[in-house]
Rosetta silent file (secondary structure, phi, psi, omega in degrees, C-alpha in Angstrom):
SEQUENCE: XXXXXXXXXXXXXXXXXXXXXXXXXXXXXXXXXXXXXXXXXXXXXXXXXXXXXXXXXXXXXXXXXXXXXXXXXXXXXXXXXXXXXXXXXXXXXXXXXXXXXXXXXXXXXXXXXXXXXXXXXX
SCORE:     score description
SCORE:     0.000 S_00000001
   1 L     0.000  129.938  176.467    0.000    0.000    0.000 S_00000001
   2 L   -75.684  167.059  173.798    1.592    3.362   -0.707 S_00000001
   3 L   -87.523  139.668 -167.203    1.911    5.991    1.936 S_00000001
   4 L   -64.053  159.716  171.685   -0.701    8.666    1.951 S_00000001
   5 L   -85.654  119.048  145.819    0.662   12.112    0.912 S_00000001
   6 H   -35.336  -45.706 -171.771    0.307   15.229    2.498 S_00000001
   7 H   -81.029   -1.315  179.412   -0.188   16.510   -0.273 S_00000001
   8 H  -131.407  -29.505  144.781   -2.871   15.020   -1.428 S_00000001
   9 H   -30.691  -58.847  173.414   -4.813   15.352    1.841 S_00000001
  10 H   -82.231   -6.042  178.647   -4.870   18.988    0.867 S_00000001
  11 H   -62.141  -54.755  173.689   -5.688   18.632   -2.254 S_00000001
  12 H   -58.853  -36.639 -166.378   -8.940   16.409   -1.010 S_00000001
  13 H   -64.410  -45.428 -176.106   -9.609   18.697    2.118 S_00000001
  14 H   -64.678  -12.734  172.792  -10.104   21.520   -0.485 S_00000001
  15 L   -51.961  175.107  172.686  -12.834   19.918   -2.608 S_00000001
  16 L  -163.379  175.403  169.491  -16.223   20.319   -2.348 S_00000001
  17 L    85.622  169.000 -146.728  -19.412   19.778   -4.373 S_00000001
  18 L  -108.364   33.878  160.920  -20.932   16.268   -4.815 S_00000001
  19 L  -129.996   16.543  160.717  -17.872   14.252   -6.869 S_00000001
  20 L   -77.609  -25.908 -177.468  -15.852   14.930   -3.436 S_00000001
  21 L   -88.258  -65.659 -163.495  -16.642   11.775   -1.459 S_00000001
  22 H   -40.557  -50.081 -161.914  -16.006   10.095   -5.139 S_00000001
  23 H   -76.857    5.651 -179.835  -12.481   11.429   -5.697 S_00000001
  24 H   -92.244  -28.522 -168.638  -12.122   10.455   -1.846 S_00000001
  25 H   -91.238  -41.894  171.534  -13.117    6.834   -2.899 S_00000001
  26 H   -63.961  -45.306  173.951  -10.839    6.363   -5.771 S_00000001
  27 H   -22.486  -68.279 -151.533   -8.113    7.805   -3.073 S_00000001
  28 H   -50.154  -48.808  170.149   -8.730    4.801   -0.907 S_00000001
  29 H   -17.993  -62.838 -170.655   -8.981    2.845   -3.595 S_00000001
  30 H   -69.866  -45.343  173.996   -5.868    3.454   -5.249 S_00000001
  31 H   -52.139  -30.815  179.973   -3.962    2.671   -1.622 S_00000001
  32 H   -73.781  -22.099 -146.294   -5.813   -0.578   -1.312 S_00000001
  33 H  -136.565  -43.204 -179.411   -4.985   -1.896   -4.598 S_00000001
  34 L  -112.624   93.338  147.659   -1.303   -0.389   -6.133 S_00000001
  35 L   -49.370  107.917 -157.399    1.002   -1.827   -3.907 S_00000001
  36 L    95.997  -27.183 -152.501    4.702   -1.312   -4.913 S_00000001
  37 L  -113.667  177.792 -170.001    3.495    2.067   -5.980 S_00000001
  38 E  -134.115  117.006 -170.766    4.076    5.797   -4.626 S_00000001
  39 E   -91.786  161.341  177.556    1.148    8.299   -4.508 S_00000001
  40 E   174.171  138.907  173.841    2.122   12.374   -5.193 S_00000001
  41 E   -47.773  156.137 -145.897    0.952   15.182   -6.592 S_00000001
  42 E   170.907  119.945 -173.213    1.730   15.301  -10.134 S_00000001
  43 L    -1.191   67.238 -176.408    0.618   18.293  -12.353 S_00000001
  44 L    91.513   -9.081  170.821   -2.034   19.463  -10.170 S_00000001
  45 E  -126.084 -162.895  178.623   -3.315   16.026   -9.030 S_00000001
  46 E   -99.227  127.786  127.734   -2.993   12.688   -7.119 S_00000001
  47 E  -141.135 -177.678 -171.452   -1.054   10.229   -8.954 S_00000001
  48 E  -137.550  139.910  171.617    0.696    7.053   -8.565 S_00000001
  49 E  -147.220 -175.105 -174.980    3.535    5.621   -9.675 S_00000001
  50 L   -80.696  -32.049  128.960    6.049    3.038   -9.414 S_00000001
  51 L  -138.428 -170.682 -174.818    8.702    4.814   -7.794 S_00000001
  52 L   -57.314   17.868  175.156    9.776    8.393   -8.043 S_00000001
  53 L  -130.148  -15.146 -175.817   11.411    8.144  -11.321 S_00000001
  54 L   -78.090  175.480 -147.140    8.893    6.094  -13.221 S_00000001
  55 L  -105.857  126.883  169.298    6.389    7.523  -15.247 S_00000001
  56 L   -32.124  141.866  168.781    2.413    7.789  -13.686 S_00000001
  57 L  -124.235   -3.720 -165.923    0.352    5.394  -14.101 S_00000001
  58 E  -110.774   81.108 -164.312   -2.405    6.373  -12.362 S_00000001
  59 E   172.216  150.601 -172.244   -4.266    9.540  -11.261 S_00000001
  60 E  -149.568  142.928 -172.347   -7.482   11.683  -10.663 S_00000001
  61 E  -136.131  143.578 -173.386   -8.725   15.245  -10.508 S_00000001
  62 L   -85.096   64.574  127.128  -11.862   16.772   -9.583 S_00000001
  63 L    22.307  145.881  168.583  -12.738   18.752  -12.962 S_00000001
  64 L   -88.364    8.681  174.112  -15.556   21.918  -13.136 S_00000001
  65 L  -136.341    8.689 -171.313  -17.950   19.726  -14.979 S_00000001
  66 L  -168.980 -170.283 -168.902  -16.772   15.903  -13.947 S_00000001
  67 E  -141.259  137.777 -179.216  -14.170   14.062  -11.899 S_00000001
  68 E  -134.693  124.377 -177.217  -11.585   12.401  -14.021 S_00000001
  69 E  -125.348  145.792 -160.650   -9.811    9.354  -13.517 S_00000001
  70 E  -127.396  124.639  152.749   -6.728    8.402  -15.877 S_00000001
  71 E   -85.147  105.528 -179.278   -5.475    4.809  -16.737 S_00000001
  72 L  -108.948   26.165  146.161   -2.650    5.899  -18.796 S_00000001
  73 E  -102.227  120.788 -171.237   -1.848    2.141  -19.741 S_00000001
  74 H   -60.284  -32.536  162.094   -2.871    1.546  -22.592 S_00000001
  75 H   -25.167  -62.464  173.727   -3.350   -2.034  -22.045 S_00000001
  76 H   -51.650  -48.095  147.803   -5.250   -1.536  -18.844 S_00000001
  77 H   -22.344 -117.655  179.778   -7.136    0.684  -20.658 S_00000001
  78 H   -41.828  -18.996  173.057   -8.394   -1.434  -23.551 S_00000001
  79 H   -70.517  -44.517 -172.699   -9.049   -4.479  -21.410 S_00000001
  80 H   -95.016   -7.124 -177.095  -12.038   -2.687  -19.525 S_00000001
  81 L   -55.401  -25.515  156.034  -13.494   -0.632  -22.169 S_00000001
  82 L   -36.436  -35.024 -158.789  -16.336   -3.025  -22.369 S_00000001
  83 L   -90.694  -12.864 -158.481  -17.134   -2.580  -18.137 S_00000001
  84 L  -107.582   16.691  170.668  -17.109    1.543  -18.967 S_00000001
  85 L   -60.310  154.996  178.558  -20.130    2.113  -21.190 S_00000001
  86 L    85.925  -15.504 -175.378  -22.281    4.759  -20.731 S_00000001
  87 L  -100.958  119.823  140.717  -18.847    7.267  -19.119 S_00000001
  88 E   -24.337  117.675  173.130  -17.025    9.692  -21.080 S_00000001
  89 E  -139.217  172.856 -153.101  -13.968    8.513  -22.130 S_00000001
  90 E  -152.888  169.118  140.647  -10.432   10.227  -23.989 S_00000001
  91 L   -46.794   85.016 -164.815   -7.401    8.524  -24.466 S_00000001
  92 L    62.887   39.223  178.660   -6.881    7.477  -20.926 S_00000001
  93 E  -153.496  122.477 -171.459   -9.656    8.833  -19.275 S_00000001
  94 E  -122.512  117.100 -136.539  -12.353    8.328  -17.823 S_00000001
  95 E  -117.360  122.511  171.269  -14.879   11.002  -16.974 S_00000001
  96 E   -91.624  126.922 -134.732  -17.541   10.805  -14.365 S_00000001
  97 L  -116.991    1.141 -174.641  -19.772   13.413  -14.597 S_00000001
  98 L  -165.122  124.693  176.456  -21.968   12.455  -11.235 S_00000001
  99 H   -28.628  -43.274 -152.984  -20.410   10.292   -7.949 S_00000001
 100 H   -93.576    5.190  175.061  -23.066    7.428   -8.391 S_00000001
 101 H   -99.881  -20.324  153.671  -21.441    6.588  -11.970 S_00000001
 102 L   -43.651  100.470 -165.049  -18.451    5.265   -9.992 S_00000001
 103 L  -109.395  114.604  157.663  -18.572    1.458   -9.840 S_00000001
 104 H    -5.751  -84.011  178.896  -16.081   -0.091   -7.299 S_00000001
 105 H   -40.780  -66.060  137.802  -15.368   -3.035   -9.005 S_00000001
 106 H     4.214  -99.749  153.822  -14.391   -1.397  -12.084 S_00000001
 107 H   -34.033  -32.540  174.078  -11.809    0.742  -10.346 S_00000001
 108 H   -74.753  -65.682  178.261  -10.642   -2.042   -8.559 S_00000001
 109 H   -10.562  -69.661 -168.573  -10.411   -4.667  -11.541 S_00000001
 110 H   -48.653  -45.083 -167.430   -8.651   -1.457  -13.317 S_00000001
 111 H   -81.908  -17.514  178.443   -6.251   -0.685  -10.323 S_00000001
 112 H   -69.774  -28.981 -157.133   -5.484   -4.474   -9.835 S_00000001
 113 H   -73.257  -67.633 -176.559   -4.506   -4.887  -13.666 S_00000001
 114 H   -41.356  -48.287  163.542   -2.235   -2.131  -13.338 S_00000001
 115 H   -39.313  -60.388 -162.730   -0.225   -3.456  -10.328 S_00000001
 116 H   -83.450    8.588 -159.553    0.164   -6.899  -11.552 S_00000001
 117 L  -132.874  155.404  174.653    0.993   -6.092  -15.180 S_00000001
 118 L  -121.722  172.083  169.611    3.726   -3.246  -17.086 S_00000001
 119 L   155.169  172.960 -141.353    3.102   -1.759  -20.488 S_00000001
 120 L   -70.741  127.398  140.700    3.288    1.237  -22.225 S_00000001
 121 E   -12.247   81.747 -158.381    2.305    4.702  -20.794 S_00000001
 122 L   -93.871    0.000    0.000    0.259    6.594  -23.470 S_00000001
């Protein structure tokens, strides 16, 4: 489990608005599930990565019209697009536009994949 950040406390204490408890729930998530990995702010958000020289793989920000969480392996990625209908999605993004479109399971599946497996970064 990585160690929580400071820095990412404050990020979460300042939200507000009804995708706050979500991006609080991906937190936990992401501690529960990528193991081996190091959470840290990263260009304005929470991300995670494998250590401090490796590239994110991982990470989510609380958005003005959605809350966006990014799988930037493409593998990981492409394996679940099936479980993510009905969500905005980018290249390695996935955008939730109202807390109750979060599904657990999902997120976990997604953060377990990531752990146990490497490939490329898009």
């Amino acid at each position: 489990m990585p160690a929580p950040d400071p820095a990412v406390d404050a990020y979460l204490d300042g939200l507000g608005g009804p995708r706050a408890d979500a991006a609080r729930t991906l937190r936990r998530l992401c501690l529960e599930e990528l193991d081996g990995f190091t959470e840290g702010m990263a260009y304005g958000m929470p991300g995670y990565r494998r250590g401090p020289e490796a590239d994110g793989e991982i990470a989510f920000a609380d958005q003005k019209q959605h809350l966006s969480f990014y799988v930037l392996r493409t593998d990981v990625m492409a394996a679940h697009l099936d479980r993510l209908g009905g969500l905005g999605l980018g290249k390695g993004c996935v955008r939730y536009r109202r807390a109750d479109q979060l599904d657990e399971d999902v997120i976990r599946s997604i953060l377990r994949m990531t752990a146990a497996t490497s490939g490329a970064v898009c």
